[in-house]
N, C-alpha and C positions, 0 to 999 in steps of 0.2 A: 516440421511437426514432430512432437518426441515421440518416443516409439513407446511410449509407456501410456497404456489407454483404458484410461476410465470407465466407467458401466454406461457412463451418456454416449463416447464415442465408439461403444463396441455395439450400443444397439444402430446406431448410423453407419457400421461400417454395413451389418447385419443385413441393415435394410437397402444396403445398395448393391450389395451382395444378389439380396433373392429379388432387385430390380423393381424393389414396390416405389421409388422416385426416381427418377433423371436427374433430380438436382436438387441438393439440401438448402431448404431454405428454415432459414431460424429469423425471430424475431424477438428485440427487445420491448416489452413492451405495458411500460413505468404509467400508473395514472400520475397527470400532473397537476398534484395539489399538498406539495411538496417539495422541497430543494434534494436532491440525489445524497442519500449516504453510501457507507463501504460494502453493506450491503446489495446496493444497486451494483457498484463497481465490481461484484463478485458476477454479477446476473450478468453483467456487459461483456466482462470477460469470457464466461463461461457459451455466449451465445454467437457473439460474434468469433470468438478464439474456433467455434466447432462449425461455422460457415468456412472462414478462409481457412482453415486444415483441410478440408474437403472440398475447395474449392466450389464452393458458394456463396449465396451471400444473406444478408441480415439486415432484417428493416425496421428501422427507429417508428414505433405506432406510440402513439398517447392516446391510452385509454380516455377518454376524454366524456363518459358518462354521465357524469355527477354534476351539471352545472352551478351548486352551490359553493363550491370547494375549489373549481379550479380556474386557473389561470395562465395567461401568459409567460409571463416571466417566470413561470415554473417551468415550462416547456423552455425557454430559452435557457437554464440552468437545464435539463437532462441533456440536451442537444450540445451544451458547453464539456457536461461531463464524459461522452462518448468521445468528443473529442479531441479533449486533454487524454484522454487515456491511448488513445492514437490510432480510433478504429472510425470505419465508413461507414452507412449503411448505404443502402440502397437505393438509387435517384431520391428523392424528395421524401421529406420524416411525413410519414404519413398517419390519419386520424381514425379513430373509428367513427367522429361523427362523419367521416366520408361516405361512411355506409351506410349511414342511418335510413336512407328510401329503401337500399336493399335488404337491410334488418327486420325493416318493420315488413316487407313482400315478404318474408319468410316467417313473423309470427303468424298474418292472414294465412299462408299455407298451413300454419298446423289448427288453426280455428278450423278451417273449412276439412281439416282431418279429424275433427273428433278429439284431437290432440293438446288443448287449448284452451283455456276460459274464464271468462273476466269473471272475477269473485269481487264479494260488495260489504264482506266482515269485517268488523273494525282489528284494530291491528291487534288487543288483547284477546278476541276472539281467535283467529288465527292462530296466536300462540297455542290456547288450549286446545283446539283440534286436531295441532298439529302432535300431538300424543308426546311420549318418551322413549327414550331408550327399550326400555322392558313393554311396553305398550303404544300398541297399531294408533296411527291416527283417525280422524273423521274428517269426510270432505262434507264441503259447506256445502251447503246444499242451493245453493247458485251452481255450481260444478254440473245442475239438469239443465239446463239455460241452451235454448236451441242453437246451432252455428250460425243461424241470423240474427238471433237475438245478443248472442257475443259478438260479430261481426259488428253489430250496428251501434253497440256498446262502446267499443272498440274504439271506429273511428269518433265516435262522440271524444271520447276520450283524448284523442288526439288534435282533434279541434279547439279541445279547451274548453269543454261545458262542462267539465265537471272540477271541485275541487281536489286540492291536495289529498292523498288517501283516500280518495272516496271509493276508487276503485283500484285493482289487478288485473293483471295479466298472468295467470298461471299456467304453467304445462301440469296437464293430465297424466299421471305416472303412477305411482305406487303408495298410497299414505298408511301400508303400511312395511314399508320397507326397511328391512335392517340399516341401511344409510338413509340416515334423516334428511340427506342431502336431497332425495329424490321423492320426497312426499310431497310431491306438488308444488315446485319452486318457481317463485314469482319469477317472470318474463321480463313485465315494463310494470313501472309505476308512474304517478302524474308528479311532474314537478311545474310549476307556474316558476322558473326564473331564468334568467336571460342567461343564455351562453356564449361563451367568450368567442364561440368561431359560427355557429347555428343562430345565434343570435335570438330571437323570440319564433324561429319559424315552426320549433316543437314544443307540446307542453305534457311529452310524453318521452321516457327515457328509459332506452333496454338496461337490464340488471347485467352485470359482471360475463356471470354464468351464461348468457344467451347471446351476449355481444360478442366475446372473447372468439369463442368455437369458430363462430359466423364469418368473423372477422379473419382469423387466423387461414379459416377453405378460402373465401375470395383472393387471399395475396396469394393463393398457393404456397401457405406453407407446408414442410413437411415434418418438422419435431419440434411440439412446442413446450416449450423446456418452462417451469417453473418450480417455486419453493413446495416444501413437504407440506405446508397448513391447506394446499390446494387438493392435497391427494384424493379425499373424498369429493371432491367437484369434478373429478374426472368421468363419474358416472353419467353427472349431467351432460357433460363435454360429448360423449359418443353419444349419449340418445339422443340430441337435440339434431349432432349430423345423419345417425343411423334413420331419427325417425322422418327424415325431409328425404331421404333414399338421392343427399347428392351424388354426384357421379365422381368419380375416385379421377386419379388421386385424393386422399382427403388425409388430413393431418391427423396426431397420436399425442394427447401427453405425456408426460415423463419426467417425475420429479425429483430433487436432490434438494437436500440438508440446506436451510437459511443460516446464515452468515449471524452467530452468535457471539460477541467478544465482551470478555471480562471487565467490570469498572465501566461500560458503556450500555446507553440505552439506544437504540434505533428505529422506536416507534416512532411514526409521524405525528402521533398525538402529542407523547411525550416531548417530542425535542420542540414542535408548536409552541409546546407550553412554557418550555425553556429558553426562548426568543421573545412569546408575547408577555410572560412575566419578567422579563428585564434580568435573568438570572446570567443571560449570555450578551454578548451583545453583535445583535443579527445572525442570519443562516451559515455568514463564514467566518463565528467567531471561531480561532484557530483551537478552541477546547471541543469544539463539535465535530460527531466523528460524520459529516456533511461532506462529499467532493470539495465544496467550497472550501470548506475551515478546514481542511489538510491540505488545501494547495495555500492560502494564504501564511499556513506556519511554516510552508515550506516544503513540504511532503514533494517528491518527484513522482512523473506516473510508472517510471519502472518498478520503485519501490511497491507501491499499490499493485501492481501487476503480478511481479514475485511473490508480494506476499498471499494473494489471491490462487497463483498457482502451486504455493508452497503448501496449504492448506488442505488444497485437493479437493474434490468432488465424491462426497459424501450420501449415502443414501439415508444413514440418521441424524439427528440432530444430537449437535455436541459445543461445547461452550470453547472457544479460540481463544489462549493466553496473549492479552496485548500486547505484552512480550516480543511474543511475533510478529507484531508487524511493526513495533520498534528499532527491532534486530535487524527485517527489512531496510527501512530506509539507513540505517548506518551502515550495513553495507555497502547501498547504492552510492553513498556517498564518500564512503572510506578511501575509494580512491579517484573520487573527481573534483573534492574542493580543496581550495589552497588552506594551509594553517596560516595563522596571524592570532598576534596576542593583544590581549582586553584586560582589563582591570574591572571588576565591575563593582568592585569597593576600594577605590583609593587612597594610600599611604602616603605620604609625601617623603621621598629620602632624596637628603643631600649628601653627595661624595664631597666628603670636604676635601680633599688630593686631590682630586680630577678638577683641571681647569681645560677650558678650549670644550671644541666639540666637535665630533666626527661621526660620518655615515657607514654605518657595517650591511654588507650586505648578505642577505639569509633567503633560502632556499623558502618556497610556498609548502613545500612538499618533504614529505620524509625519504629515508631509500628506501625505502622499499614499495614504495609508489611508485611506477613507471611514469610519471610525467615530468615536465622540466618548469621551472619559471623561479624567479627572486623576485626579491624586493628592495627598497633598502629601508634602513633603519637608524631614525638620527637618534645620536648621544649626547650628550650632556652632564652638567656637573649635576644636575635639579630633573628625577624621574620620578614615576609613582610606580611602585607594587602594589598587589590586591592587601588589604588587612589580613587577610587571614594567612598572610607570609612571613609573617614576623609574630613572635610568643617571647612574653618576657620570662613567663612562667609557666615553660611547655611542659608538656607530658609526655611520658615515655614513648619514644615511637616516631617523635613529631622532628620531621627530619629538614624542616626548612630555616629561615633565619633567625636566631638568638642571642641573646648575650655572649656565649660565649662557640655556637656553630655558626659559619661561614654557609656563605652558598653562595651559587652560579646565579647572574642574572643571566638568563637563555640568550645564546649567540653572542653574550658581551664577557664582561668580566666576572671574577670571583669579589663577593665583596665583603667587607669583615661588620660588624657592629660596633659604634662610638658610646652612642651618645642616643636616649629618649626624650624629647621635648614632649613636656603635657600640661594641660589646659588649664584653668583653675579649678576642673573638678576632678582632675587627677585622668582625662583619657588622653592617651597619646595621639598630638596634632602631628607630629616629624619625627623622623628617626635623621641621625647623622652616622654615615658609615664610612669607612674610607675602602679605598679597592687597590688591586693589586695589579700592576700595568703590566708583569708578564704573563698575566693568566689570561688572557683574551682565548676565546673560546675558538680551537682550530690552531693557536700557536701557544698553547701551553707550555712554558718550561718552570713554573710556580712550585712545582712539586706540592700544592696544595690539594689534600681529599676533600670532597663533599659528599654529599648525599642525596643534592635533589639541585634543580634547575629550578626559577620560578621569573614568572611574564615578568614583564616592566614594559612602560611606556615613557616617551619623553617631555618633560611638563608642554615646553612651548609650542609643540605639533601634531602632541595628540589631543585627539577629536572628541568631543563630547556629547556622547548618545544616547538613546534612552532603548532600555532591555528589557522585553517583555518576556517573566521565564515560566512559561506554560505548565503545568503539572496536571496528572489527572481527573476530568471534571467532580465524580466520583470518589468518595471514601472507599464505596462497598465493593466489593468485586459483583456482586448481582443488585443494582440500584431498583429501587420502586419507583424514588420520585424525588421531587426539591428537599427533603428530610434526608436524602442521601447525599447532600452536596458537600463537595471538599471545600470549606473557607477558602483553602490556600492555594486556591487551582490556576490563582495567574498573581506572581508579584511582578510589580513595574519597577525599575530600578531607573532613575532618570541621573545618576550621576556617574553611569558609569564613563567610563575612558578607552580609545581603543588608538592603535597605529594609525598614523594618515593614508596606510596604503589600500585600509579597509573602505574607504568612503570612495563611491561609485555612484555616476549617472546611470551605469549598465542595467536593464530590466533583470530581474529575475534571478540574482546574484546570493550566493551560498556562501557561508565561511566556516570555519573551524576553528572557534577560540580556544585556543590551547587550552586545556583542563577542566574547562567548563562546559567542551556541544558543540552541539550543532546550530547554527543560525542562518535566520534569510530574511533579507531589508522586505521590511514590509513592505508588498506592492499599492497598500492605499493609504498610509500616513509616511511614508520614507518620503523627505525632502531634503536638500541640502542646507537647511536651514535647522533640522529639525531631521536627521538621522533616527531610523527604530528597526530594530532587529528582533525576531521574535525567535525563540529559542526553538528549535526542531525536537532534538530531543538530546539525551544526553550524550557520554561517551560511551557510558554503558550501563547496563541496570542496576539502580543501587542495591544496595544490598536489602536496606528498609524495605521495598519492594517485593524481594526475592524471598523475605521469610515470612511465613506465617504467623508465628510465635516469636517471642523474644528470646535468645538464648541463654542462657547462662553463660555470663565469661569463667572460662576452667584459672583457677588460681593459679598457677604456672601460665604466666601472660604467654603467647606465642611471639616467637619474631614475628618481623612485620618487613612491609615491602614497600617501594616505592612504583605506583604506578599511575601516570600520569597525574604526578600532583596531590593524587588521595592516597592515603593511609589503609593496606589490606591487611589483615591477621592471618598469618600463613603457618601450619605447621614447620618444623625444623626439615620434614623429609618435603613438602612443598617447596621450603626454601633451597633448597639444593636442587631440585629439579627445575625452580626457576633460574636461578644462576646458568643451570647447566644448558637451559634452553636460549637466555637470555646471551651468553657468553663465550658458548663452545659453538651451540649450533646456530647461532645468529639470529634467531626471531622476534620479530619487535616483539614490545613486554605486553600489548592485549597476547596476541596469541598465547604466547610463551605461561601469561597468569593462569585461561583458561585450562591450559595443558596442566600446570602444574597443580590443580587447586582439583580436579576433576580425576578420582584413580584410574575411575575406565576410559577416560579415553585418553589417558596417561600410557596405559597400559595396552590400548591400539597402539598407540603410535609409536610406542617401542617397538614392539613385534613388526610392524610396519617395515620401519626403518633395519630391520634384521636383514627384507629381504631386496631392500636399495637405499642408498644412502643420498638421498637428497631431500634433506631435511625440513625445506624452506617448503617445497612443493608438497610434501605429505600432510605436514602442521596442517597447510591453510584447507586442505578437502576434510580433514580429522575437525577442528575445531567449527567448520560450517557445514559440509554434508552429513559425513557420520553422526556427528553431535545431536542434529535433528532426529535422527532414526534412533540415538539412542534411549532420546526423551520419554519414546516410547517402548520400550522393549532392554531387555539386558543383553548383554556383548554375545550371550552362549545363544538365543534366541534369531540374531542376525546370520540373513541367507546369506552372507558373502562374507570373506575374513580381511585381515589384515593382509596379508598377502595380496589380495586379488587389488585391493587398494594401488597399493605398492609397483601391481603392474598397470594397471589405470595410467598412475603417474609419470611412471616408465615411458608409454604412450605418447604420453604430451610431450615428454621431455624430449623423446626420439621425432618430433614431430608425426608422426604416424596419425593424430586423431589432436582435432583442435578444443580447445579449453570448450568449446561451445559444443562440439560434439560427446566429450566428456562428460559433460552432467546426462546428456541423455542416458549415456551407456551406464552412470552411474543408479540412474531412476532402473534401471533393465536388473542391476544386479540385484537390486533391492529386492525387486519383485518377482524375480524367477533363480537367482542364487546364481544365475553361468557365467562361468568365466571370461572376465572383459575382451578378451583377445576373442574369447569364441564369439563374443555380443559383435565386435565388429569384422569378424570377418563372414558369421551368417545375414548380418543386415546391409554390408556393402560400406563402412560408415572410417575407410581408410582415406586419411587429410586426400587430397590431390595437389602436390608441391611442381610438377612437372608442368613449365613453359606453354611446352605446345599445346596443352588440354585444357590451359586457364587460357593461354591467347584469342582462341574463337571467341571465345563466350565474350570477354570485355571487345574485340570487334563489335559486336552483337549491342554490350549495353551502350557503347561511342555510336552507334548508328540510328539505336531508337532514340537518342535525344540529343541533337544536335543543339538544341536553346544551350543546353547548359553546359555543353561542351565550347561556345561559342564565350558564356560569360565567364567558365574559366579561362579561358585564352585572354580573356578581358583584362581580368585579373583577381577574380574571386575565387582563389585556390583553395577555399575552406570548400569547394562543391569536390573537392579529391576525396573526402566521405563519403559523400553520396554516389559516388562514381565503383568504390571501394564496396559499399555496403550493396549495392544492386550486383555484383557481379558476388559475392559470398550471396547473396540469395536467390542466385542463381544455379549457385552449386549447392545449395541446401546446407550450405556452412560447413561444406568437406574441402573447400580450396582454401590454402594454405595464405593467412589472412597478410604474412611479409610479402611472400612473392606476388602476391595480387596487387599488393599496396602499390612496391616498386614497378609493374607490369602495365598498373594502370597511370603510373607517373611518365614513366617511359613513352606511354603511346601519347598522353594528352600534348606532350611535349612536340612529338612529331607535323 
């Protein structure tokens, strides 16, 4: 659990403290008449993540009220989305229509308290007695109505003699109360329609406000956690347990900030409307911000998770840059999928010199990746490039192939320009180029310069698939409705081109087209027949994006840079800081651009680097921790320096504290300014690299599961993870995750 705690886990720590529960129990609990969005994934996180930190637990309830609206397969989508994101709840996802005999035993208790009483106004009546803001309401005058004669009412009511509206159920409260919430709010009302799980045995159904409370005391929970639009319902919430005088324990609400994000809408009406008017196509088209439609485009659930914890637990509401959770999955993915290259507008170029044909093999992965794997990649006289890699009549800046600039086909050869072949309306069908046989990429002796590297693929092996490239559904950054829609929010590219080493039987497969994104074979149209990969997201935010306004270009063009394949306008003091980043200190060119393009956190990471020189290590916490805290705040306004950074890093690098223990202590400096060394030596949070102190513990996780010790002996050595990761979560992720690795290979072995 990170040591950094939120207003929801200090009132839990609070109340365990002064012993008002034995055991935190929280509840997620979604009505289902609707498919789960990123909003729900906030509420799942935030409720089950404050069960297992305290060592509790968390029960999937579907409000299940409404018989007109809900469904099945909605309930199977929320229980899909719990978890995908990788969380339990507790024995069997439970209903409130389970309660529904003990709900309705407890409105008869408030009838026969005086507390209670069926009202017979039509529903515009109602409205107007129920007064305003600046003025008291009037109770209906059914509200004289004896506790037998509302008794008897009552159960009529629930029998089914009476129509739709004809009658309520209201508590007896306050109608003229500063919270309008408490002037008398209906209980139950009559529905005549068949329930998905009750089935026709009710024709009476508790409102929101009276179920919830009810529901929430019977499971024994003890904090029920939901969105700011509820805060005024919480009055209801305690008088409805206050006035039944149950017996305590009894639960407390406690709300935080609803999950807002820019360019997106997340009403259930809305996105309805954008399914059943065909504007999408279904609950997980990959433009809807739905569980569904982010797992289908690709979305991973740490990404989601991160970016829900990156966000934080907010007591107001505040509108979330998508940004962020874009930034999220590139991360998660930055260093776990392989690179491979795609065309996804095809050129055709012939090497007129190059005869025969040969296989180069090329790394998945960059270095600066810590993972291993190749590929290979067949050559030929006859490849295609994407079109936009070749300019007859480029412009300033434009640093790939032309008449008279050369450039690198990535991993193969340097190649020169011939010859234009074009069609009879004058567009070019073929280029012919010839290449240079000592410049093969890794045994350079050419003495040839380029500029840029660009994909290729080989005509007769690569693969022909179809690219779905996502954009956001949205024009506006705050949408209303279909008048807000982005025309260009999904183009399908069916010609494009990719490696043979990209097509995969594998479920659930992720790639990295060089210069283009992120991508992941659609799980419901991918065949081998008929390959589709749907765009995640980019490499990085365009720039289109990033500005509000359009800028003026300053007449003095700036130099320009090469970064992955796009075109950035850099100042001349940018350019030198990226050369300097890019060349001296070795940082691949994302980091290296944001460093240079960015003064203040340019200007961390100098300082930084004053007071340890390991440049690789500083960059990557500078351009993803600090970055974020700076977004908010200026450099002179942060509780921690460049310095303290500096020794963070130190840290890891001495093994002392592992990368996972790092971000906590970095969340600590954020929010109390002490210095890292002090964060971990007051909280205990020193790696443990020492043999003998990790041995026990792996005894311990080799004896509780013997199955899977037995099926790696078998030969399933991919469970050397799971064997790995149960003993770091045993140590609370303070053992030192090499020697554990090696400790725990060593014993299985034995």
């Amino acid at each position: 659990m990170s040591e950094y705690k939120d207003f929801l886990r200090t009132i839990v720590e609070e109340d365990l403290k002064a012993g008002k529960y034995k055991e935190v129990v929280t509840r997620f609990p979604p009505e289902p008449n609707g498919f789960p969005h990123i909003g729900h994934a906030k509420s799942i996180c935030i409720n089950f993540g404050i069960a297992k930190d305290y060592k509790g637990h968390c029960n999937l309830r579907m409000d299940d009220t409404n018989p007109t609206t809900e469904d099945t397969r909605y309930v199977e989508a929320l229980k899909d989305a719990v978890q995908w994101l990788g969380f339990e709840w507790d024995n069997s996802v439970r209903f409130t229509s389970d309660y529904f005999s003990q709900i309705h035993g407890y409105a008869i208790e408030l009838i026969k308290m005086g507390k209670a009483y069926v009202d017979s106004v039509d529903e515009e009546e109602m409205r107007e007695l129920r007064g305003t803001v600046t003025e008291a309401g009037k109770r209906s005058k059914y509200a004289e109505r004896s506790v037998e004669e509302n008794l008897d009412l009552f159960e009529c009511m629930k029998n089914g003699e009476f129509k739709d509206g004809e009658h309520v159920l209201r508590a007896k409260i306050d109608m003229g109360a500063a919270n309008m919430k408490l002037r008398d709010p209906l209980l139950y009302r009559i529905r005549h329609a068949h329930h998905f799980r009750a089935g026709d045995a009710w024709a009476i159904y508790p409102m929101y406000d009276f179920a919830h409370c009810l529901s929430d005391y019977i499971e024994g929970v003890s904090h029920s956690i939901c969105t700011l639009e509820f805060e005024n319902n919480r009055d209801i919430y305690d008088w409805v347990l206050d006035s039944l005088q149950l017996q305590p324990p009894r639960p407390y609400q406690h709300e935080f900030a609803r999950l807002n994000i820019n360019y997106t809408v997340m009403s259930k009406r809305k996105l309805l409307e954008l399914v059943e008017t065909g504007v999408v196509d279904g609950w997980d088209d990959p433009r809807l911000p739905t569980i569904e439609g982010y797992k289908r485009r690709g979305y991973t659930p740490e990404s989601i998770i991160n970016f829900c914890d990156g966000i934080g637990i907010a007591k107001a509401n505040s509108m979330v840059d998508v940004a962020q959770l874009e930034f999220c999955i590139r991360d998660d993915l930055n260093t776990k999928v392989p690179r491979v290259m795609a065309v996804l507008d095809p050129l055709k170029v012939t090497i007129t010199n190059y005869d025969g044909a040969e296989e180069i093999e090329a790394s998945y992965y960059p270095h600066d990746v810590p993972k291993e794997g190749t590929r290979i990649l067949p050559f030929s006289r006859e490849i295609y490039i994407d079109r936009a890699d070749f300019s007859e009549s480029p412009e300033k800046g434009y640093f790939r192939l032309t008449p008279t600039q050369s450039v690198r086909l990535k991993y193969a050869y340097i190649i020169t320009f011939e010859e234009a072949i074009k069609d009879a309306k004058g567009n070019i069908v073929e280029i012919k180029v010839s290449y240079h046989p000592d410049s093969k990429s890794g045994e350079d002796t050419s003495g040839i310069k380029v500029k840029s590297a660009i994909q290729w693929v080989e005509t007769n092996t690569a693969k022909n698939v179809e690219v779905r490239v996502y954009d956001r559904l949205f024009k506006n950054e705050a949408p209303e409705g279909l008048e807000d829609i982005n025309p260009d929010s999904l183009k399908v590219i069916k010609t494009a081109l990719i490696e043979p080493s990209v097509i995969t039987d594998k479920p659930d497969v992720r790639f990295q087209f060089e210069r283009e994104g992120y991508f992941y074979a659609d799980p419901v149209d991918y065949t081998d027949e008929k390959p589709v990969f749907n765009k995640i997201v980019a490499l990085k935010e365009s720039s289109a994006k990033k500005k509000k306004t359009p800028q003026q270009a300053p007449k003095d063009e700036p130099k320009k840079v090469q970064i992955d394949g796009e075109v950035v306008p850099m100042s001349e003091e940018e350019q030198a800081l990226f050369d300097k980043y890019t060349n001296e200190l070795k940082l691949n060119s994302e980091v290296a651009n944001t460093l240079a393009r960015d003064a203040k956190l340019s200007s961390f990471y100098e300082e930084a680097l004053q007071t340890l020189d390991s440049p690789v290590a500083i960059a990557n916490i500078v351009t993803n921790d600090v970055a974020r805290e700076l977004k908010q705040v200026e450099i002179s306004e942060l509780k921690f320096t460049a310095k303290d950074v500096a020794e963070l890093v130190k840290m890891v690098n001495e093994e002392l504290i592992s990368s996972k223990i790092a971000k906590q202590v970095f969340e600590e400096m954020v929010k109390s300014g002490e210095n890292p060394t002090s964060i971990v030596e007051a909280k205990g949070l020193v790696q443990i690299s020492d043999p003998e102190m990790i041995a026990p513990i792996i005894e311990e996780v080799i004896a509780k599961n013997p199955d899977n010790v037995e099926k790696f002996k078998a030969g399933n050595t991919k469970l050397l993870g799971f064997f790995v990761g149960q003993v770091l979560k045993a140590t609370q992720g303070k053992a030192n995750p090499k020697v554990v690795n090696a400790l725990v290979t060593q014993a299985l072995k034995v």
